[in-house]
N, CA and C atoms of all chains as a GROMACS GRO file, in nm:
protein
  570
    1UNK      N    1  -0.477   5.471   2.485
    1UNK     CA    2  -0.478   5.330   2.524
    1UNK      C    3  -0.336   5.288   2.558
    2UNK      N    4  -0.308   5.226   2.683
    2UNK     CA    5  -0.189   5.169   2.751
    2UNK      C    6  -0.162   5.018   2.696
    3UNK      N    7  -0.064   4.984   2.587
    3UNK     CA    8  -0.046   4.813   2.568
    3UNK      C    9  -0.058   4.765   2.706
    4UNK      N   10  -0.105   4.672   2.698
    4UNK     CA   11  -0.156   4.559   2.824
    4UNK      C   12  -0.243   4.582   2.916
    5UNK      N   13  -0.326   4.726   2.865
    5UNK     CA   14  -0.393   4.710   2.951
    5UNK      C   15  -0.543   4.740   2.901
    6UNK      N   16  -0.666   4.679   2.929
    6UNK     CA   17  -0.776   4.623   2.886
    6UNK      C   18  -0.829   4.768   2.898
    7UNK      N   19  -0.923   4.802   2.763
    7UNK     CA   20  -0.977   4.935   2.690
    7UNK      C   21  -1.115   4.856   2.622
    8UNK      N   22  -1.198   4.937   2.657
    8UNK     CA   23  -1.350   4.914   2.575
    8UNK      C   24  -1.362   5.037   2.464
    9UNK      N   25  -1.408   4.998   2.393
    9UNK     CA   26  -1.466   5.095   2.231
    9UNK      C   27  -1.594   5.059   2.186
   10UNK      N   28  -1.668   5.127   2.139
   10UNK     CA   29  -1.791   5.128   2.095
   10UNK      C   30  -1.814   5.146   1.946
   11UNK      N   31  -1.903   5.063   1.893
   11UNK     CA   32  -1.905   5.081   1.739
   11UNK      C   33  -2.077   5.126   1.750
   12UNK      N   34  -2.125   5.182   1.667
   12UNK     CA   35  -2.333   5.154   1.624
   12UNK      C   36  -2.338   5.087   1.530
   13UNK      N   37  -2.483   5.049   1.518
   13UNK     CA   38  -2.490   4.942   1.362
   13UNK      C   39  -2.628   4.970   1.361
   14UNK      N   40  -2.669   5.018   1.231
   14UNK     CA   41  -2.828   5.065   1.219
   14UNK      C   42  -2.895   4.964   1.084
   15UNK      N   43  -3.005   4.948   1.126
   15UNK     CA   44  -3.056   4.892   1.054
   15UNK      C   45  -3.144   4.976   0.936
   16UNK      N   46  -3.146   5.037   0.835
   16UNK     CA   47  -3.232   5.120   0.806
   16UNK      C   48  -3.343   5.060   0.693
   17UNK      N   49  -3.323   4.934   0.711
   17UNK     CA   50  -3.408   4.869   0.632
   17UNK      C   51  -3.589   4.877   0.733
   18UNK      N   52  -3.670   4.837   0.647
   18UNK     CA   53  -3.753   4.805   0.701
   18UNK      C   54  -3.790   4.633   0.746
   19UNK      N   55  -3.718   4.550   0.701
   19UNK     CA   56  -3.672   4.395   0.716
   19UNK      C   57  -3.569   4.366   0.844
   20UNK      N   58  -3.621   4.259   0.894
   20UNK     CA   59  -3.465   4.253   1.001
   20UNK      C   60  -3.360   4.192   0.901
   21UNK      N   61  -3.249   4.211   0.938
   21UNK     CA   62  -3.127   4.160   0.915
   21UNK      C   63  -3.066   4.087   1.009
   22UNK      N   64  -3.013   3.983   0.952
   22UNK     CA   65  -2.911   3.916   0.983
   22UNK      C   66  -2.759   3.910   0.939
   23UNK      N   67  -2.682   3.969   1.030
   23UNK     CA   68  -2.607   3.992   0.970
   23UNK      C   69  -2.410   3.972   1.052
   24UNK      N   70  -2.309   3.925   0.989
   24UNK     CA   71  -2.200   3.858   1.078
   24UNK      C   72  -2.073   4.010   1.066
   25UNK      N   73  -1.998   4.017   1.113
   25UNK     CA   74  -1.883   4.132   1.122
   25UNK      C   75  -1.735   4.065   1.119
   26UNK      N   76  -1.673   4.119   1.073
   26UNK     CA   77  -1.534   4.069   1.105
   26UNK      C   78  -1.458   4.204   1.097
   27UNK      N   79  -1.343   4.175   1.069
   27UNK     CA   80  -1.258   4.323   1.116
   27UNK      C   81  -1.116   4.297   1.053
   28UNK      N   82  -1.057   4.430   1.086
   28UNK     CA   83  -0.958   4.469   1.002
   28UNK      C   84  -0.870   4.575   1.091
   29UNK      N   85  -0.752   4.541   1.093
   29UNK     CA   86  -0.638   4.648   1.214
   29UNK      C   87  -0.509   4.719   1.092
   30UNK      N   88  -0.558   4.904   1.118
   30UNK     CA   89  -0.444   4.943   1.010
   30UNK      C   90  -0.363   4.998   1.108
   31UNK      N   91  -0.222   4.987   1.086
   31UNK     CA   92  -0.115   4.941   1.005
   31UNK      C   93  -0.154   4.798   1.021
   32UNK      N   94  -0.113   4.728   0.869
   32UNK     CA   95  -0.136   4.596   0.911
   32UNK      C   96  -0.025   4.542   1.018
   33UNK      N   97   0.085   4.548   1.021
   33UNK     CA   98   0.189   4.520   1.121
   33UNK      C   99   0.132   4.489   1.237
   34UNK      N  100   0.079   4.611   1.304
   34UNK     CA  101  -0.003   4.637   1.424
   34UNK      C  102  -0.128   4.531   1.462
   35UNK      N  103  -0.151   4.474   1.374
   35UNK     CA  104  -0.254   4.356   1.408
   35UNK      C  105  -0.302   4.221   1.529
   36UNK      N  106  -0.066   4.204   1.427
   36UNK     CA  107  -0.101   4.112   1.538
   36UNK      C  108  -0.071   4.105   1.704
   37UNK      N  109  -0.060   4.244   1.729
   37UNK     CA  110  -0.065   4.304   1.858
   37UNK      C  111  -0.220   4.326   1.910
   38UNK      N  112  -0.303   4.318   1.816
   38UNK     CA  113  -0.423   4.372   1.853
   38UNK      C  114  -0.486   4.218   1.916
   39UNK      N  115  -0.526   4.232   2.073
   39UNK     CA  116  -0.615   4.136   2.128
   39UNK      C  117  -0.790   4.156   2.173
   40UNK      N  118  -0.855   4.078   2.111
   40UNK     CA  119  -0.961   4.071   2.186
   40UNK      C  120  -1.029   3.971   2.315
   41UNK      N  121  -1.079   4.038   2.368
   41UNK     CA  122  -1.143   4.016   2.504
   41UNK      C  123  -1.243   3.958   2.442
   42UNK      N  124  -1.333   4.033   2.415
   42UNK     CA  125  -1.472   3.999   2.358
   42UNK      C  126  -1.507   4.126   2.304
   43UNK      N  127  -1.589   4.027   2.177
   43UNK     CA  128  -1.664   4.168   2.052
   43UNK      C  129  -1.775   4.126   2.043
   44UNK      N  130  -1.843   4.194   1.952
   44UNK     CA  131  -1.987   4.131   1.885
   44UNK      C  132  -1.958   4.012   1.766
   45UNK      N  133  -1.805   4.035   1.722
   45UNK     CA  134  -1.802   3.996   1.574
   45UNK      C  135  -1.792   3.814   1.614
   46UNK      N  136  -1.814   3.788   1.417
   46UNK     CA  137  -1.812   3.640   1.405
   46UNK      C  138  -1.903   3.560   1.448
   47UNK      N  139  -2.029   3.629   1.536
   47UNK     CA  140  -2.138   3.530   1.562
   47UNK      C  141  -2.236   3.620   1.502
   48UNK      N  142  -2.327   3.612   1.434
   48UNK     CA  143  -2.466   3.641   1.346
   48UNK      C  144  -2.508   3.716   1.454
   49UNK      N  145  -2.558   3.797   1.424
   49UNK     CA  146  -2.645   3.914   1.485
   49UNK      C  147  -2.749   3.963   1.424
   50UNK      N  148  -2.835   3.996   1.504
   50UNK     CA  149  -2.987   4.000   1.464
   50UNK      C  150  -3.016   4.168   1.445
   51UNK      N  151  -3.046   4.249   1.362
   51UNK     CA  152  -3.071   4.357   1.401
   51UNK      C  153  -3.230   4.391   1.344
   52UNK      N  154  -3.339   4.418   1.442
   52UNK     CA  155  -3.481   4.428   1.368
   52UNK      C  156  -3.473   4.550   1.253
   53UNK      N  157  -3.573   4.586   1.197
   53UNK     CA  158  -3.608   4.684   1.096
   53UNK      C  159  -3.547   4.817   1.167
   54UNK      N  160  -3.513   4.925   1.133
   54UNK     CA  161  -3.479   5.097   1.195
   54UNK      C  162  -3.381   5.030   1.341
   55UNK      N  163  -3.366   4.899   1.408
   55UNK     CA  164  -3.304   4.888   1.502
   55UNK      C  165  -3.138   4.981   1.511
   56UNK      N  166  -3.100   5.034   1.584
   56UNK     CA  167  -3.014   5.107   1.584
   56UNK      C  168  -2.913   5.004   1.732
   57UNK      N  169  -2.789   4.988   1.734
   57UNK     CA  170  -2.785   4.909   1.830
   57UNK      C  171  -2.613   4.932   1.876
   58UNK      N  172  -2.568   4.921   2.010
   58UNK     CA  173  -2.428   4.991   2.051
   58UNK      C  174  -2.367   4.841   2.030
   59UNK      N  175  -2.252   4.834   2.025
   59UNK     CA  176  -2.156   4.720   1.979
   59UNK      C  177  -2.018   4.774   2.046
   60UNK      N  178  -2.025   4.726   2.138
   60UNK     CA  179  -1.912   4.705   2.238
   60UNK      C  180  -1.780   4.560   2.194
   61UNK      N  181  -1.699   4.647   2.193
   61UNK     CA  182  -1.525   4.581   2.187
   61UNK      C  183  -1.449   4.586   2.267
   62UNK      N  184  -1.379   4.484   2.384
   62UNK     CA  185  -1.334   4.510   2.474
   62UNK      C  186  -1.201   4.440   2.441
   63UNK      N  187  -1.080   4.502   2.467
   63UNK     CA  188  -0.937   4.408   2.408
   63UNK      C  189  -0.826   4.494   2.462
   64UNK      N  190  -0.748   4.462   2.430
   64UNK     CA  191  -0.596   4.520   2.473
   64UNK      C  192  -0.478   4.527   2.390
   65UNK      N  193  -0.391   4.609   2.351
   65UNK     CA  194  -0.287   4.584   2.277
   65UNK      C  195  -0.160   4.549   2.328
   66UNK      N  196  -0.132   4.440   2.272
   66UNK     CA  197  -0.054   4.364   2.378
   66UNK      C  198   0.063   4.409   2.424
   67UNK      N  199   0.101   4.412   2.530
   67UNK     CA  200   0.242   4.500   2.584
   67UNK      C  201   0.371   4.458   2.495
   68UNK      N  202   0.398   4.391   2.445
   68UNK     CA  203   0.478   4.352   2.342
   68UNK      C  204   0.487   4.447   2.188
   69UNK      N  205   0.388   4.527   2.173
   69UNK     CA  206   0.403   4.637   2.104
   69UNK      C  207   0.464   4.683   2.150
   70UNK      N  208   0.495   4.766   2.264
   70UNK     CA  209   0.599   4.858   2.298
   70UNK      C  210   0.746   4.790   2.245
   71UNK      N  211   0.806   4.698   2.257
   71UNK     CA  212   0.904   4.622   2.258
   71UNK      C  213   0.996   4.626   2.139
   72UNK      N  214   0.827   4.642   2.055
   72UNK     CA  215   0.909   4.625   1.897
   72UNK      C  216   0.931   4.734   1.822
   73UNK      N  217   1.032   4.739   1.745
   73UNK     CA  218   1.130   4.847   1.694
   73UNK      C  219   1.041   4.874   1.586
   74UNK      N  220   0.982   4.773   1.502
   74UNK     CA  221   0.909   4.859   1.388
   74UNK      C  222   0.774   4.897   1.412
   75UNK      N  223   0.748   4.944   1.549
   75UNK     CA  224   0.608   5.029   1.617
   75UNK      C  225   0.630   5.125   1.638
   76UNK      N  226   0.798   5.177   1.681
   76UNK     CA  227   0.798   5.292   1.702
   76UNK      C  228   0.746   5.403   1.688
   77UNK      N  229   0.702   5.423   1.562
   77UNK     CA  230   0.652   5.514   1.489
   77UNK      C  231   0.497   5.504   1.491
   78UNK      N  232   0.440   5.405   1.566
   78UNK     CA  233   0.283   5.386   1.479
   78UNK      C  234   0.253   5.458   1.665
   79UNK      N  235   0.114   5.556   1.630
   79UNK     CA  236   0.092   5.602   1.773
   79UNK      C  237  -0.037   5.624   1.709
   80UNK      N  238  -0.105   5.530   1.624
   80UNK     CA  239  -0.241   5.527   1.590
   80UNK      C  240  -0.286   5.381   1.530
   81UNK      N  241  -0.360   5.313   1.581
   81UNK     CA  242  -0.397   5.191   1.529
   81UNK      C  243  -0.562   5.231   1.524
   82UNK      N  244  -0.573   5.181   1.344
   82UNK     CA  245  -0.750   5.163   1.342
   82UNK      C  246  -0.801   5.022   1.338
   83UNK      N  247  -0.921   5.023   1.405
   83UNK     CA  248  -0.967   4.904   1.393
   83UNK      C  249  -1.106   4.920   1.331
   84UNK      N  250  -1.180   4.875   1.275
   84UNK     CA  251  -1.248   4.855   1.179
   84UNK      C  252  -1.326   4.766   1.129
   85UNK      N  253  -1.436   4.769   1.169
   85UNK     CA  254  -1.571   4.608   1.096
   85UNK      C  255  -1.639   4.647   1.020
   86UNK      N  256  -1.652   4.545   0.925
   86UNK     CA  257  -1.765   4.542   0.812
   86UNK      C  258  -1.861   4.410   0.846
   87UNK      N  259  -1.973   4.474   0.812
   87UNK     CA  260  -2.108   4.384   0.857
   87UNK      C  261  -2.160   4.320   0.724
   88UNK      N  262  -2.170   4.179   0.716
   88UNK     CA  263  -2.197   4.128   0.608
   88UNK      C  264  -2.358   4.125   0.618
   89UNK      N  265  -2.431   4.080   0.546
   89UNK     CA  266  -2.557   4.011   0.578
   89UNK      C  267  -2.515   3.878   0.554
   90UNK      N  268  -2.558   3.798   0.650
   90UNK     CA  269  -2.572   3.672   0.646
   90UNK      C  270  -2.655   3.577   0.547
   91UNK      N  271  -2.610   3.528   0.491
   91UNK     CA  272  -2.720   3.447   0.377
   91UNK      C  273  -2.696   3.315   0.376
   92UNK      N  274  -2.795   3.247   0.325
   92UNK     CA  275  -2.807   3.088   0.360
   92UNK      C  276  -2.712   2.994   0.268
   93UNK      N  277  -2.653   2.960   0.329
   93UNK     CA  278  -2.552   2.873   0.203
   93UNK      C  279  -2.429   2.993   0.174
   94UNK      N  280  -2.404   3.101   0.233
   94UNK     CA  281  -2.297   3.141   0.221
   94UNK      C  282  -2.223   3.157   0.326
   95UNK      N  283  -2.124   3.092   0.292
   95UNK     CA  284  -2.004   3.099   0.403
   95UNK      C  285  -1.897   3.193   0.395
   96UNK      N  286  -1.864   3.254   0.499
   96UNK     CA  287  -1.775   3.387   0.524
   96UNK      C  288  -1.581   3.297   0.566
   97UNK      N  289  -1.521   3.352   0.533
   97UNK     CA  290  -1.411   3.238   0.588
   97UNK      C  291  -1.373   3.282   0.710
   98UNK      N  292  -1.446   3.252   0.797
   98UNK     CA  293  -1.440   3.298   0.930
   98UNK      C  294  -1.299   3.229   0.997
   99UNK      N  295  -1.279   3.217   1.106
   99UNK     CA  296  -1.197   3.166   1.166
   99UNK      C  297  -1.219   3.045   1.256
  100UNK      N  298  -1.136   2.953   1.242
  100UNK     CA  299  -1.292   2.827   1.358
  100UNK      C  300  -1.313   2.893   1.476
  101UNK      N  301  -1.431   2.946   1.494
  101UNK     CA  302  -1.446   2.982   1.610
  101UNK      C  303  -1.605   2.928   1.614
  102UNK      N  304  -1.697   2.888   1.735
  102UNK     CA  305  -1.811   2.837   1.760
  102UNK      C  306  -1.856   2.779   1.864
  103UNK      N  307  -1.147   4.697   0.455
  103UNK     CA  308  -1.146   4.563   0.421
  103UNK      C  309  -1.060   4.568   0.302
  104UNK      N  310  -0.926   4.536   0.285
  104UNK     CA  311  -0.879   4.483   0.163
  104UNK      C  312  -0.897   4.371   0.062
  105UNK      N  313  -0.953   4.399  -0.055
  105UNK     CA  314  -0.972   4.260  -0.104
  105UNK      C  315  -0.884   4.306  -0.267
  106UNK      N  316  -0.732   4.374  -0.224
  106UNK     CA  317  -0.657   4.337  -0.347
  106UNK      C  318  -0.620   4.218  -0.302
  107UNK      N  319  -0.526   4.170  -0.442
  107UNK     CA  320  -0.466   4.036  -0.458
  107UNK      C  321  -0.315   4.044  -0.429
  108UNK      N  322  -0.296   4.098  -0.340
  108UNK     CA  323  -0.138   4.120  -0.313
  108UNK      C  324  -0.038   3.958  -0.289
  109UNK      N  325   0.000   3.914  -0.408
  109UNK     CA  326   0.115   3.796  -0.394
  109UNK      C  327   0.223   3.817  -0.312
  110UNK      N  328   0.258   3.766  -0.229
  110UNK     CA  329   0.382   3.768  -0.165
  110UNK      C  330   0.396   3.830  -0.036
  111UNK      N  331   0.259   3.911  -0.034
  111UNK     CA  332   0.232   4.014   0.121
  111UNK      C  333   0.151   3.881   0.202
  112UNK      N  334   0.170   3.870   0.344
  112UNK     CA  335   0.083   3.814   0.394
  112UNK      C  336  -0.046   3.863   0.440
  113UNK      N  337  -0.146   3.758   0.429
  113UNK     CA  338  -0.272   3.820   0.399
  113UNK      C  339  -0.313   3.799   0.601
  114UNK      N  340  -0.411   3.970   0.582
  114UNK     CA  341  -0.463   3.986   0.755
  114UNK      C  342  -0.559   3.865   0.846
  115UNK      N  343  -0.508   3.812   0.936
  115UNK     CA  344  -0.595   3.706   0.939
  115UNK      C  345  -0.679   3.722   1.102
  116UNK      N  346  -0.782   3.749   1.067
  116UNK     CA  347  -0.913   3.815   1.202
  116UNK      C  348  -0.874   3.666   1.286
  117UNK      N  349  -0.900   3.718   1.412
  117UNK     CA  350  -0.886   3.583   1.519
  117UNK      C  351  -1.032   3.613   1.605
  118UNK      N  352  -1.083   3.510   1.641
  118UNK     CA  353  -1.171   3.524   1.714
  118UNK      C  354  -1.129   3.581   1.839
  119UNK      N  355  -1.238   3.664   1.890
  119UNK     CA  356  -1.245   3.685   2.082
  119UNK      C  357  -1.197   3.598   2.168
  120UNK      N  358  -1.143   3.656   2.268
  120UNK     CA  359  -1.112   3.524   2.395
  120UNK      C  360  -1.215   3.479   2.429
  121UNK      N  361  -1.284   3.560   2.525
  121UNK     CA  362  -1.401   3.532   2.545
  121UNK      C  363  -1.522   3.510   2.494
  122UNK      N  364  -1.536   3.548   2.387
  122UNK     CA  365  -1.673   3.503   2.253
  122UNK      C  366  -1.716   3.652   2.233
  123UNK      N  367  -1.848   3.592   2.202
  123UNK     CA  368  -1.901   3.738   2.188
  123UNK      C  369  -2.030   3.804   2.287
  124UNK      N  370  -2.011   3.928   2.276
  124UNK     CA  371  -2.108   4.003   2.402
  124UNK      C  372  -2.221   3.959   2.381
  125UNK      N  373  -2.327   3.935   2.452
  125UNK     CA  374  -2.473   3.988   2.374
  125UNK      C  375  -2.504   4.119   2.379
  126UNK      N  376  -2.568   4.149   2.259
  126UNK     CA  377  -2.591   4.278   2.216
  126UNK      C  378  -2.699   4.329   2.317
  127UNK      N  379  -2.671   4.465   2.323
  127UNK     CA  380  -2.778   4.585   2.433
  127UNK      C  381  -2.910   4.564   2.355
  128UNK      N  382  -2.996   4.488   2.284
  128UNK     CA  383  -3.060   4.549   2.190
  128UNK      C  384  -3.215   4.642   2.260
  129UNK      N  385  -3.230   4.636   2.386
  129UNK     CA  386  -3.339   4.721   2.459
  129UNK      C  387  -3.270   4.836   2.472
  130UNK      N  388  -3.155   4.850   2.519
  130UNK     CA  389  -3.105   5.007   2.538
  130UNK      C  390  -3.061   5.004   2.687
  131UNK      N  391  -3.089   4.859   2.738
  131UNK     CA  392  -3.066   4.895   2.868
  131UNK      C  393  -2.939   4.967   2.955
  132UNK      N  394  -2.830   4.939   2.841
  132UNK     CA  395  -2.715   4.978   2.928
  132UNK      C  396  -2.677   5.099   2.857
  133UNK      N  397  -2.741   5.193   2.775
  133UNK     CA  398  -2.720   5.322   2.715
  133UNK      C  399  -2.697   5.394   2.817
  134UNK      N  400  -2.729   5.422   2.945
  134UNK     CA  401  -2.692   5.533   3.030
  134UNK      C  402  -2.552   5.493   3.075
  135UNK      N  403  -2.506   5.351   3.078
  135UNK     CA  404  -2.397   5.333   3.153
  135UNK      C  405  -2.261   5.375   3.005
  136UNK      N  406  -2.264   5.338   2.914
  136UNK     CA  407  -2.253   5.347   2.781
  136UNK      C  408  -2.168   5.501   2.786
  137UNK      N  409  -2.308   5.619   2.787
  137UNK     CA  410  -2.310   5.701   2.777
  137UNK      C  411  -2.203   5.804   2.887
  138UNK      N  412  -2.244   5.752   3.010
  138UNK     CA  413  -2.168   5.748   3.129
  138UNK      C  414  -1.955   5.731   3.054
  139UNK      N  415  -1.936   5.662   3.024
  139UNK     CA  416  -1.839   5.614   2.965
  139UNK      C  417  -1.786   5.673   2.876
  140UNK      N  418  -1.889   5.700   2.801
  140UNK     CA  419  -1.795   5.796   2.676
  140UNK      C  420  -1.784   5.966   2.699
  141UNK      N  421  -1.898   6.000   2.827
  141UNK     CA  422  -1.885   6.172   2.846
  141UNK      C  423  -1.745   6.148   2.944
  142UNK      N  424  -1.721   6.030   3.003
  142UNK     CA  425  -1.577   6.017   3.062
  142UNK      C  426  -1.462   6.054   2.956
  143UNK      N  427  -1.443   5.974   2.898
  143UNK     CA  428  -1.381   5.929   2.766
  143UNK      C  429  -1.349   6.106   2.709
  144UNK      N  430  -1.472   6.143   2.706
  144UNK     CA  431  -1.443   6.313   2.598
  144UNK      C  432  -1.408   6.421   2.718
  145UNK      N  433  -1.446   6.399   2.851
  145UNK     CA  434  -1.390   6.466   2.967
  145UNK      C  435  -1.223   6.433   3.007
  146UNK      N  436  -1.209   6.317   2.911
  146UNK     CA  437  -1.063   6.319   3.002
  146UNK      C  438  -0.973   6.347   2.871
  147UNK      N  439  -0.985   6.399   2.772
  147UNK     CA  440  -0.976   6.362   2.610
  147UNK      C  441  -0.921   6.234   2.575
  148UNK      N  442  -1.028   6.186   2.577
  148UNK     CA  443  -1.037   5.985   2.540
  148UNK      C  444  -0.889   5.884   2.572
  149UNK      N  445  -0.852   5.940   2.703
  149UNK     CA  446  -0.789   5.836   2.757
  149UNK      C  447  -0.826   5.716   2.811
  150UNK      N  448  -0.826   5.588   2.769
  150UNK     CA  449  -0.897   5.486   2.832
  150UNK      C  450  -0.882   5.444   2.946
  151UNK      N  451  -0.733   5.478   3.006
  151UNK     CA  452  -0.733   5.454   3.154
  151UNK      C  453  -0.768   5.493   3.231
  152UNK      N  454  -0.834   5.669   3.200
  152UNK     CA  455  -0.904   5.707   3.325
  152UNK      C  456  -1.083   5.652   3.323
  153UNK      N  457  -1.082   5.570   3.289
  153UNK     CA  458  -1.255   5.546   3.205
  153UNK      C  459  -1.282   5.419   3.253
  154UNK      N  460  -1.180   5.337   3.339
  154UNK     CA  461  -1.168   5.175   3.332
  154UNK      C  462  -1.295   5.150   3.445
  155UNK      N  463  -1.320   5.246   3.528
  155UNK     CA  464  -1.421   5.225   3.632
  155UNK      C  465  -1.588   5.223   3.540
  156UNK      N  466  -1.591   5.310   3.469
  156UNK     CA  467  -1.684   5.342   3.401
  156UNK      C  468  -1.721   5.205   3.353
  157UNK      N  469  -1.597   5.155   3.239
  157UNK     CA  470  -1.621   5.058   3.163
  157UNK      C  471  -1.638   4.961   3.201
  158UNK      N  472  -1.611   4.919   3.320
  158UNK     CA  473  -1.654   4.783   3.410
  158UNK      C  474  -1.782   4.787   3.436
  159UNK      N  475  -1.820   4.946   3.518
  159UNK     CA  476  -1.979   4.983   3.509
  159UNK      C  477  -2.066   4.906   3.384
  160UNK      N  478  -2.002   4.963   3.292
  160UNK     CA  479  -2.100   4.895   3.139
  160UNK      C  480  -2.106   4.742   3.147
  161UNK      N  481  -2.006   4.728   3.110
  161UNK     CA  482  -1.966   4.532   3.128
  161UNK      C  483  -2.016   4.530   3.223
  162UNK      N  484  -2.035   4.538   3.352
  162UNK     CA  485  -2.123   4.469   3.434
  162UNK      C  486  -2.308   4.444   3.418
  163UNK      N  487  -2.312   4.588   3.386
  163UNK     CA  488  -2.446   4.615   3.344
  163UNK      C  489  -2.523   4.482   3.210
  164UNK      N  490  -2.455   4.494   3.139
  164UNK     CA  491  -2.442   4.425   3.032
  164UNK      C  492  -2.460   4.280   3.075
  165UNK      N  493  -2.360   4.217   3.150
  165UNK     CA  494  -2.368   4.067   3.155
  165UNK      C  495  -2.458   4.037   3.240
  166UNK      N  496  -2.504   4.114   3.338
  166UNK     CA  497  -2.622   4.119   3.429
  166UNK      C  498  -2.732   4.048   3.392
  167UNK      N  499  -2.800   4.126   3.222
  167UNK     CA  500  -2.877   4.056   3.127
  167UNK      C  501  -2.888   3.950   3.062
  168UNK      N  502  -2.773   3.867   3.089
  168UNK     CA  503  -2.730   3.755   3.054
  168UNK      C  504  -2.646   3.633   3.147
  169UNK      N  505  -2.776   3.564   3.246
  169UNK     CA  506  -2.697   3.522   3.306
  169UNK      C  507  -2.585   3.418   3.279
  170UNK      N  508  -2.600   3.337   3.161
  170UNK     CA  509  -2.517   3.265   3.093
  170UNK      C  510  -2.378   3.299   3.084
  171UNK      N  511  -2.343   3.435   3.052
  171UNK     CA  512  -2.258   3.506   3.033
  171UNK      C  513  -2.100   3.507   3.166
  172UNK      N  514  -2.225   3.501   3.235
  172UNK     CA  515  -2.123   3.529   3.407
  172UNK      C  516  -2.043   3.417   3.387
  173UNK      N  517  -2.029   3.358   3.325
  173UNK     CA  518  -1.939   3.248   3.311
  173UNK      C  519  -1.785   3.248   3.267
  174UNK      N  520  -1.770   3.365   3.223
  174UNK     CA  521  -1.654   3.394   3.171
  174UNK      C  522  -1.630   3.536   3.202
  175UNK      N  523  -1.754   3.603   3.274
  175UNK     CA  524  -1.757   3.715   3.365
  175UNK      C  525  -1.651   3.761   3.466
  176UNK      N  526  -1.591   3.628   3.538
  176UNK     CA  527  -1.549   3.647   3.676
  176UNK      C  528  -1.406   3.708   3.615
  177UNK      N  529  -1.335   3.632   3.517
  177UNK     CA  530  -1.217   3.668   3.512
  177UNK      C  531  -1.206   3.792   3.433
  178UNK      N  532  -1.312   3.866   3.377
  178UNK     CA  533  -1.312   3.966   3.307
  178UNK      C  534  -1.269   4.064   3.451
  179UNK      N  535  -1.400   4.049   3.521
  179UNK     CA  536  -1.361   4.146   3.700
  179UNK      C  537  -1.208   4.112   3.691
  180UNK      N  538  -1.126   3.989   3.715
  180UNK     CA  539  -1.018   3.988   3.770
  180UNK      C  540  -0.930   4.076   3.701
  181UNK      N  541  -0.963   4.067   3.586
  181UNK     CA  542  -0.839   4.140   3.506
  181UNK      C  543  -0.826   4.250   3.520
  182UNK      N  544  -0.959   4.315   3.509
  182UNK     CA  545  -0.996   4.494   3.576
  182UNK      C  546  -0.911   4.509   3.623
  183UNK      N  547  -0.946   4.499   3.773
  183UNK     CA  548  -0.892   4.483   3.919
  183UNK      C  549  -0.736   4.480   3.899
  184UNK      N  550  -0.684   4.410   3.832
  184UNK     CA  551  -0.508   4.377   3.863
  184UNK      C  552  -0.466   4.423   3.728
  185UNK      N  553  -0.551   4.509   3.622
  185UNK     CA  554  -0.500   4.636   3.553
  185UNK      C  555  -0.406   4.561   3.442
  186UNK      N  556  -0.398   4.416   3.442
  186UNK     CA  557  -0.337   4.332   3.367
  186UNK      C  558  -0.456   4.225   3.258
  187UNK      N  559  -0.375   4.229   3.167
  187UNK     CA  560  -0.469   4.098   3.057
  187UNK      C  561  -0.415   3.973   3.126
  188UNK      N  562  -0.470   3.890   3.097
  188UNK     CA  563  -0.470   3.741   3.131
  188UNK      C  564  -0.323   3.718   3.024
  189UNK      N  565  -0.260   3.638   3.108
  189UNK     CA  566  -0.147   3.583   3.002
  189UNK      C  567  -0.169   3.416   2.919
  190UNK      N  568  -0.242   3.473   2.774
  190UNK     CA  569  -0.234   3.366   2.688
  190UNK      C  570  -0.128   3.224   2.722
   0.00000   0.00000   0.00000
């Protein structure tokens, strides 16, 4: 991946319940440093997602790391950034501390 | 997901999408284009820049299903195209 310039990634998300789920994602960028270089375009995460019973389903991430990584002296060294979601189930009356987004 | 209690470290803070969020493939429709993309991806050993044609392929495929979507579609094309992110 080239900083600044726009890269798609693919996640799966299976349902192996026999129930649908509902369920929200958020994410996580290691080194933490590296984060706040990390941009998104558009993800699946932060809006509720539906997945039926055995549904198995592709989850597309489209973003860029911002050319300003290159720039900075304490990246030098990083030539691997993970990115990373965890899928909550959504439940009624529980709130995730999302970010205002809506 | 970290959930120590680290005092004094600043804690990771998720930002939403520019654009929101995709709607999900959930028929399968865009699995060949998908697929298309990632035998790119392992043919070129997963360089994303040689894959960017592919991946527009998908994203297009994708928002196709959603005409709502095209709404924030156009400048996704633009950015492709001029190989640059939008400047925040």
């Amino acid at each position: 991946v080239v900083p600044g310039e726009t890269a798609l990634a693919f996640y799966k998300a299976k349902n192996p319940t026999d129930k649908p789920i509902i369920g929200i994602s958020t994410y996580n960028v290691i080194p933490f440093e590296a984060g706040q270089y990390f941009n998104k375009i558009q993800c699946f995460c932060f809006e509720e997602q539906r997945l039926n019973p055995q549904e198995e389903v592709d989850m597309p991430v489209f973003f860029y790391i911002d050319p300003e990584f290159a720039e900075d002296p304490k990246m030098a060294k990083v030539d691997l950034i993970t990115l990373s979601y965890t899928f909550f189930e959504a439940k009624e009356g529980h709130k995730l501390a999302l970010p205002g987004y809506q | 997901m970290s959930t120590a209690m680290n005092f004094g470290t600043k804690s990771f803070k998720p930002r939403p999408p520019d654009k929101g969020a995709f709607p999900l493939d959930h028929f399968g429709e865009c699995s060949a284009f998908k697929e298309s993309f990632m035998q790119c991806l392992r043919d070129s050993g997963y360089e994303s820049s040689a894959c960017r044609q592919r991946a527009m392929a998908y994203l297009e495929q994708l928002m196709a299903n959603e005409p709502l979507e095209k709404l924030g579609f156009k400048d996704l094309i633009d950015e492709k195209s001029e190989a640059k992110p939008e400047k925040l």
